[in-house]
N, C-alpha and C positions, 0 to 999 in steps of 0.2 A: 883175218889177221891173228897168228897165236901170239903173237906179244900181249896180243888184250887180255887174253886168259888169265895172265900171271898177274893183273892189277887188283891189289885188295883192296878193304877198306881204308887202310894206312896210308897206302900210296896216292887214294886219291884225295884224303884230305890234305895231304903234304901239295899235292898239284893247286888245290884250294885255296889255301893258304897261300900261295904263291902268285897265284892270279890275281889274289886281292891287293898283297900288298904292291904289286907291279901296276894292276890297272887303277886300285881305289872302288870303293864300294861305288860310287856312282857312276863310273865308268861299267863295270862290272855288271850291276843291273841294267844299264842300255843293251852291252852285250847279250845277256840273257834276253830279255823282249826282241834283239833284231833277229837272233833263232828260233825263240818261239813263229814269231812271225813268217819267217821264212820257212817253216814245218808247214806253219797253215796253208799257206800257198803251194808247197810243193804236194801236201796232201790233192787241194783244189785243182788242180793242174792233175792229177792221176786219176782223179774222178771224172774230169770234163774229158778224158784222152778215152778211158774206159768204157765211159756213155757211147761217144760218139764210134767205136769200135762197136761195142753192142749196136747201137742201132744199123751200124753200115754193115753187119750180119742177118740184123734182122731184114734189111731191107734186101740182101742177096738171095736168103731162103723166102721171100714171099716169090720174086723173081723168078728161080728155077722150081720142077714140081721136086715132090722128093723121089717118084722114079724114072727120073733123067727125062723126062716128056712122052716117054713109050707109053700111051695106053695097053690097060690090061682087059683083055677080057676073058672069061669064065668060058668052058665047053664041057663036055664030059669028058672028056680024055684029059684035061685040065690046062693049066692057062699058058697062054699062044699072046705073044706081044704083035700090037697091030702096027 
């Protein structure tokens, strides 16, 4: 978003200030706690989505070998897939 770019200090205490006296400080602080909250949760949810991606990887490479299931074997002229 380049509009964000252009916000300074200024601008955002004026948004501030305006929040407050539009919601009231204890409105205002509910707000802030139901974002924090909702951070946490959206963090938990990217963790548990994460996990379970790693493991459903892990579980695919125990699955297949890592050279496609071809055994290898060793000769003198050198290696010959069986």
């Amino acid at each position: 978003m380049p509009f964000l770019s252009n916000i300074g200090s200024t601008e955002l205490v004026i948004i501030g200030v305006v929040l407050l006296v539009l919601f009231g400080g204890k409105k205002l602080s509910e707000l802030a706690r139901g974002i924090g909250e909702s951070g946490r949760e959206l963090k938990k949810a990217k963790k548990e989505i994460l996990n379970a991606f790693n493991e459903t990887e892990d579980e695919d490479q125990k699955e297949s070998p890592p050279d496609g299931g071809k055994k290898v074997t060793k000769k003198k002229g050198g290696a010959t897939n069986v």
